[in-house]
N, C-alpha and C positions, 0 to 999 in steps of 0.2 A: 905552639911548641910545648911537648911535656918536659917540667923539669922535675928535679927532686933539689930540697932545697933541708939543710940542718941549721934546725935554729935554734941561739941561743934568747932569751928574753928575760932581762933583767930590770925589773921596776926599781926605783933608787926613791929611797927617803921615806919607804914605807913599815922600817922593823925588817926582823931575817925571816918570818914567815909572812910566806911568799905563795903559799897553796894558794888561796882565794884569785890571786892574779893570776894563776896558771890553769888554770882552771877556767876563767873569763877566755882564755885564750884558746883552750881545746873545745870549749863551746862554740868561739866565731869560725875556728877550724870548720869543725864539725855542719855548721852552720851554710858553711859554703861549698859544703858538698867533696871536700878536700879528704884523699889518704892520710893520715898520721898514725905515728909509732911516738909514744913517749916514752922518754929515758930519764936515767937521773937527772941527766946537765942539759936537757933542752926536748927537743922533739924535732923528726924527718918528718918532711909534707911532701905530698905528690900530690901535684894536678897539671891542669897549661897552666903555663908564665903567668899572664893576665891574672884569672883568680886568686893563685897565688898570691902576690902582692897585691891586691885589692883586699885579700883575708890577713896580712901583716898591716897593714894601715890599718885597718876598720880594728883589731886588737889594741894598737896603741890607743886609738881614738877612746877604746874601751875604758881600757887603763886609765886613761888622763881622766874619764867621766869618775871613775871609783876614786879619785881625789890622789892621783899619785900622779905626782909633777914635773916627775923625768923617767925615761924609759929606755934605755939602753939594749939594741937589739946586736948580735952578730949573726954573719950566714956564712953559708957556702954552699954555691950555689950549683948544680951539677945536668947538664943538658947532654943531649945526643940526637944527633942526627942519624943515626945508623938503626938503631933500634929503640921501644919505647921504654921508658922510666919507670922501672916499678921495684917500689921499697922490699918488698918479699924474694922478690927474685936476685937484690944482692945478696942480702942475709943469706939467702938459700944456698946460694955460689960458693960462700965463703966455707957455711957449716958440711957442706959435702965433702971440702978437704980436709974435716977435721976429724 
């Protein structure tokens, strides 16, 4: 099942620069073969389900290795059965009305 999934990730206890973390994370993104778009406050992924959260887990996992000891993630998670997932084609929907 394709999803598209906005995520926030916030590592706790490591200072307010936060680059180096975020970056480990569009690395295992990237790594797994995963769509993303990075934003200020987080980053969109498209892949299937599965990958997806096999590519959030294996981040944390990251995280915890770089010595930061709590890792605070939010989502929202967005699926369809009707047609497939893809991060360009909302943007694209949107910016047409604009």
């Amino acid at each position: 099942m394709g999803v598209t999934v906005d995520l926030c990730v916030v590592p706790i206890g490591v200072g307010v620069h936060l680059a180096p973390y975020i970056a480990a994370y569009e690395k295992v993104l990237t790594q797994a073969g995963l769509k993303i778009q990075l934003h200020p406050n987080g980053r969109a992924v498209e892949g299937e389900w599965e990958p997806v959260f096999v590519a959030i887990k294996a981040y944390h996992q990251a995280v915890h290795a770089m010595g930061c000891a709590r890792v605070y993630t939010t989502e929202n998670i967005n699926t369809r059965t009707y047609k497939d997932q893809i991060l360009d084609n909302k943007v694209a929907c949107v910016q047409a009305l604009l």
